[in-house]
C-alpha positions in Angstrom: 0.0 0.0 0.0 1.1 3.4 -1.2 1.9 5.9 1.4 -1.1 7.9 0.6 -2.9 4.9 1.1 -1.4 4.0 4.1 -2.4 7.7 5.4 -6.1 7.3 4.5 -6.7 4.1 6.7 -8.3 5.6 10.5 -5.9 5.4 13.0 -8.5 3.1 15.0 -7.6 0.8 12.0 -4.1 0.7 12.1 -2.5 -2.5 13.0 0.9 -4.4 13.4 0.1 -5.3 9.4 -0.2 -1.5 9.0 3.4 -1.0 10.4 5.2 -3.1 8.7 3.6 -2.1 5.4 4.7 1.5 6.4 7.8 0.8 7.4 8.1 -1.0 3.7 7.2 2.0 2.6 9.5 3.9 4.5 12.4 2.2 3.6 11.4 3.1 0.1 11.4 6.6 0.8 14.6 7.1 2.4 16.4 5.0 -0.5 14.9 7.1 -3.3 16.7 10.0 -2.3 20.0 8.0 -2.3 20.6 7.6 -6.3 19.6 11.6 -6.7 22.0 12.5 -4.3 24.9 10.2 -5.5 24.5 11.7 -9.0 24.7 15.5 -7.8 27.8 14.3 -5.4 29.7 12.3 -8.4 29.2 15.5 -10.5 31.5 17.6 -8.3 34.9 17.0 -9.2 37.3 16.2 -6.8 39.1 19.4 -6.3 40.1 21.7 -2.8 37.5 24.2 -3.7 35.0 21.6 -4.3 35.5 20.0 -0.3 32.7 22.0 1.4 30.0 21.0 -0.6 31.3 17.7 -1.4 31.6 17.3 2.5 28.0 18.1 2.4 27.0 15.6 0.4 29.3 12.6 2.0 27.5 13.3 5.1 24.1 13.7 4.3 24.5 10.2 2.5 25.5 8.6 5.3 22.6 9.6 7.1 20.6 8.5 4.4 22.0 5.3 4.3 21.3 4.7 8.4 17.9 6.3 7.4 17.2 3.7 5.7 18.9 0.7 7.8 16.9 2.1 11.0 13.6 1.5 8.7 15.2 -2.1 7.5 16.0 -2.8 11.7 12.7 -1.8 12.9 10.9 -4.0 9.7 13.4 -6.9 11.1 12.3 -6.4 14.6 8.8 -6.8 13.9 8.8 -10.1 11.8 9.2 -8.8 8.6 12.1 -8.7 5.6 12.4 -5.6 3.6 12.1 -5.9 0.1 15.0 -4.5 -1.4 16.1 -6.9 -4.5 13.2 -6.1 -6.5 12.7 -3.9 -9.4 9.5 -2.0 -7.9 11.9 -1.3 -5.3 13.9 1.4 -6.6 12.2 4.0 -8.3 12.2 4.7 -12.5 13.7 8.3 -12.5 12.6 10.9 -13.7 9.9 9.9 -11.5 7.5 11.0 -7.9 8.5 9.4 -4.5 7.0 6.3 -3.8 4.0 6.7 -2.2 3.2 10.0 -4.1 4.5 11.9 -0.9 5.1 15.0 -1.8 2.7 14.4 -4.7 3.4 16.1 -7.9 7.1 16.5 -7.3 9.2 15.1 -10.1 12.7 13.7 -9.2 15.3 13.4 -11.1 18.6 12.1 -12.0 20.9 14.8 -13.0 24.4 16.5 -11.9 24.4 20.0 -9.7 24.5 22.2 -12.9 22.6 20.6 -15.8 23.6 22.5 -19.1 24.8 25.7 -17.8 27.1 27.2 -14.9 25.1 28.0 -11.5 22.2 25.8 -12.5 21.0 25.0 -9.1 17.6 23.4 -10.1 18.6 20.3 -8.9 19.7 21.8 -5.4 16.0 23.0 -5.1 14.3 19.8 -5.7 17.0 18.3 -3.0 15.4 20.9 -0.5 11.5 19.8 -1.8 12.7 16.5 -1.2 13.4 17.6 2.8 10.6 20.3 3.0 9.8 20.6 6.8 6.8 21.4 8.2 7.9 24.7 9.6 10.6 26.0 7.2 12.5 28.3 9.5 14.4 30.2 6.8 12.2 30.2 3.9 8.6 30.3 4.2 7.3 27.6 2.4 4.1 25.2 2.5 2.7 23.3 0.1 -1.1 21.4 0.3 0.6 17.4 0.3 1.6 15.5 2.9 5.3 16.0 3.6 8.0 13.2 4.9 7.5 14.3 8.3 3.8 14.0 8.7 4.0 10.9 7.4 6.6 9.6 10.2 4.8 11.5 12.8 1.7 8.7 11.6 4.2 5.8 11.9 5.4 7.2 15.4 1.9 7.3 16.6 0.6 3.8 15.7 3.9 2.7 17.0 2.5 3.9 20.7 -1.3 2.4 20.2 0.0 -0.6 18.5 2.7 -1.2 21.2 4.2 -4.2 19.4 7.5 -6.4 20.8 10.9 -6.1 18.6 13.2 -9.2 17.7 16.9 -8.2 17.7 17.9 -11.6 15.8 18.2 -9.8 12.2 18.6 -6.3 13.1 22.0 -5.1 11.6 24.8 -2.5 13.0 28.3 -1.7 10.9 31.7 -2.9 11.7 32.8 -0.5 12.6 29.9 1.4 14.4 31.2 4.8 12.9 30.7 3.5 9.7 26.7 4.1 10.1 27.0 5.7 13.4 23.2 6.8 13.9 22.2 2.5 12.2 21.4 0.9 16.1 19.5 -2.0 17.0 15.9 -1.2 18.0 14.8 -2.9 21.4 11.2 -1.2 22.3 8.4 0.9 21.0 10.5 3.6 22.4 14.0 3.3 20.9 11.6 3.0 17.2 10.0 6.2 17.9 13.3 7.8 18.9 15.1 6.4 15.7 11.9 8.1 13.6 12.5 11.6 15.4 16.3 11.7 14.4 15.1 10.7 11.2 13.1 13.2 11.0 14.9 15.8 12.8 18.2 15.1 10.2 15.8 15.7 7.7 13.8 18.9 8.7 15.3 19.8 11.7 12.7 20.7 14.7 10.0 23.3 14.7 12.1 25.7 16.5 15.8 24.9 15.3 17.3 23.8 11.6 19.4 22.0 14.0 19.1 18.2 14.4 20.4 17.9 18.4 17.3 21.6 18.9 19.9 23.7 19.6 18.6 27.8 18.6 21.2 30.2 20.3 24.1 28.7 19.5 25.7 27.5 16.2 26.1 23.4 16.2 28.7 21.6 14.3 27.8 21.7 10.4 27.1 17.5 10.4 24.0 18.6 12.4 22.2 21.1 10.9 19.5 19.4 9.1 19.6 18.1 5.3 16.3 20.8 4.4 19.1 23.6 5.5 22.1 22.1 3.8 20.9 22.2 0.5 19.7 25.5 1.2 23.2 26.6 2.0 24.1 25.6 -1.6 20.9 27.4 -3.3 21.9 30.3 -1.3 25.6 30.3 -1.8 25.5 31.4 1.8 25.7 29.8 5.0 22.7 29.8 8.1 23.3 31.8 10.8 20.4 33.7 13.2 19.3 36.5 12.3 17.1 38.4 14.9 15.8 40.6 12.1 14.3 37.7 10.3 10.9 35.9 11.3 12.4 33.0 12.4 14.9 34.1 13.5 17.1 31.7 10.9 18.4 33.1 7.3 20.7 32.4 5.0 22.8 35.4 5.2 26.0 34.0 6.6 29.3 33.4 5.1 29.5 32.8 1.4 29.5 29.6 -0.5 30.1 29.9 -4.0 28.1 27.6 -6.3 31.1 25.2 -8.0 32.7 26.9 -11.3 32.3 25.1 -14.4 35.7 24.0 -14.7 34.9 21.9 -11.3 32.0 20.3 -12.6 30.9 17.4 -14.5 28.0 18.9 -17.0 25.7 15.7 -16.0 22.8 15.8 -18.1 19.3 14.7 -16.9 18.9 11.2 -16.9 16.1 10.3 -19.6 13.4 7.8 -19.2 14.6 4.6 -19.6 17.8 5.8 -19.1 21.2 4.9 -21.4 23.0 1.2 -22.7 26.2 2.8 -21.7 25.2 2.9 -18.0 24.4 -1.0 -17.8 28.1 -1.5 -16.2 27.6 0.6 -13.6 23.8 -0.7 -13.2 24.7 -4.4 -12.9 27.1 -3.2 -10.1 23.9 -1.4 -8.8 21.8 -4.6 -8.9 24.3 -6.4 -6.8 24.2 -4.0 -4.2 20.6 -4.0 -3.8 20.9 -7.7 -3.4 23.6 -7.6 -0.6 21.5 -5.1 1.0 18.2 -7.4 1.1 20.5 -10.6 1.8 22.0 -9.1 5.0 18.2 -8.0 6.6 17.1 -11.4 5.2 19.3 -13.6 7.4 20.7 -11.0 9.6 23.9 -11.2 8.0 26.5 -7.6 9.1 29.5 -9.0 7.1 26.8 -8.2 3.7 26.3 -5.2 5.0 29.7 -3.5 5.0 29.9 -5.2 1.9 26.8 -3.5 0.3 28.6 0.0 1.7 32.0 -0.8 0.6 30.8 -1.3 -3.2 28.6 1.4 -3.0 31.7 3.9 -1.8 34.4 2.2 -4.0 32.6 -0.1 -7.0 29.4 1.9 -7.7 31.3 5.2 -7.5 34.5 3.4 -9.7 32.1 2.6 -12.4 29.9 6.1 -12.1 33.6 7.9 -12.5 34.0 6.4 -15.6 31.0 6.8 -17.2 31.1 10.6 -16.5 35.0 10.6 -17.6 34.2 9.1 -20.8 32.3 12.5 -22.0 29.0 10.8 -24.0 27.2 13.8 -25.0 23.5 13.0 -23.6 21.8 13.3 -27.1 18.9 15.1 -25.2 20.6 18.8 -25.4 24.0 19.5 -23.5 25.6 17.6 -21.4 26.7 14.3 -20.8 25.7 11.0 -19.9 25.9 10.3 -16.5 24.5 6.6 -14.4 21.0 5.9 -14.4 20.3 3.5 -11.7 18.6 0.7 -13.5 17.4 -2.7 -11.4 18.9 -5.1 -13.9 17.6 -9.0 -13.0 20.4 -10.9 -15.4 
């Protein structure tokens, strides 16, 4: 059931059946903003000036990636096996989230700067993708259902349902620091804390852009929430407060320059269907999405360092050289760049 669908049942209704079908669902979510994100990080070159924003990037995935594992953990926990090998699993880009949250919002697969310099289209979506509930620096709201409601619904039917967790096939990394925030969920309580830092990575909290709340006082940069970090980039300045502003957040802080041309790859959106010279790096994409669903299957940690280390080193290997080989796109300027394609042979 589609998250839309999964919001219309009454919360009377809801169930332990309802959970894990959310928490599917969920998982689905947080992976669909992986391949967008990988495409804008690959398309930054791998130069000094480049480190801030790249930085960025690297640690918002990261996040994503735990995002995603505390969703796989909490399935686990409750009886279930997420369903990650599977080509309804990832979705087709250019395409809506699954679950038509955030319905009418088209995401795509494209580099930071699509056929021209300071381009920063694709930075926008990123911060659509993230859109809190409360925007604290730009005032924004929109009439569908956002990420956050939506986990705020899980959270809840986590404390009617009150179900038990299982620990046998919940996963951690070796080492922990690897997915620092990925923990093994015990109780109804430790699930609905792992949705709030889900949530407040994400958005941040109705009174901070912050994920550890903090207002006053500046936290360390790996905190402030994803919404907020793309916005630094769109900006091309950083947060700070700003008692003249409404919030009392705005993007008026030091500069951030939007990466020159020269430090760019000129990645080209992805078309439907996407490109025959991106099957290399989509068969090594395949096999990654079946490591990921054999560790939560069997409970197995050793398949998931391994599903991390191709994804840092093999997936990124074979994106490199797809963007370093220059094929013009065919569909305007720009080249072609990976289209993250579920290939079953």
């Amino acid at each position: 059931m589609s998250v839309q669908g999964l919001m219309t049942v009454p919360a009377t209704e809801r169930d332990v059946q309802w959970l894990t079908d959310a928490l599917q669902e969920a998982i689905r979510l947080e992976w669909a903003t992986i391949p967008p994100y990988l495409c804008a990080y690959w398309s930054l070159k791998d130069v000094e000036v480049n480190d801030d924003i790249r930085q960025t990037f690297r640690q918002i995935l990261l996040q994503e990636m735990a995002h995603m594992g505390l969703g796989c953990n909490m399935l686990a926990g409750l009886g279930g096996t997420p369903n990650i090998y599977s080509e309804n699993f990832t979705p087709r880009y250019p395409s809506e989230l699954p679950g038509h949250v955030h319905e009418g919002l088209i995401v795509s697969l494209a580099g930071l700067s699509r056929d021209e310099a300071g381009n920063k289209e694709q930075v926008y979506q990123f911060m659509q993708i993230e859109l809190p509930e409360h925007p604290l620096a730009l005032r924004v709201r929109t009439g569908f259902a956002t990420i956050g409601e939506f986990y705020d619904a899980l959270s809840q039917t986590l404390a009617d349902v009150n179900p038990t967790f299982s620990t046998d096939r919940q996963l951690t990394t070796t080492p922990p620091g690897r997915l620092r925030d990925l923990v093994v969920i015990h109780t109804v309580a430790e699930a609905q804390a792992a949705i709030d830092l889900i949530k407040r990575q994400g958005e941040g909290t109705s009174t901070s852009p912050f994920a550890d709340g903090r207002r006053l006082a500046i936290a360390p940069e790996r905190e402030l929430a994803h919404y907020y970090r793309f916005g630094q980039i769109h900006a091309e300045r950083k947060l700070q407060p700003d008692a003249n502003a409404p919030t009392g957040w705005s993007f008026t802080g030091a500069p951030l320059p939007f990466p020159r041309p020269d430090d760019l790859y000129f990645v080209a959106e992805v078309p439907p269907g996407g490109y025959s010279d991106s099957d290399a790096f989509d068969r090594e994409y395949t096999a990654m999405l079946k490591l990921l669903h054999d560790a939560w299957a069997v409970g197995d940690p050793q398949k998931l360092s391994d599903a991390i280390r191709r994804m840092n080193m093999d997936l990124t290997s074979k994106a490199l050289a797809l963007l370093n080989a220059d094929i013009p796109s065919g569909t305007g300027n720009g080249i072609r760049g990976p289209d993250f394609r579920f290939l079953d042979h």
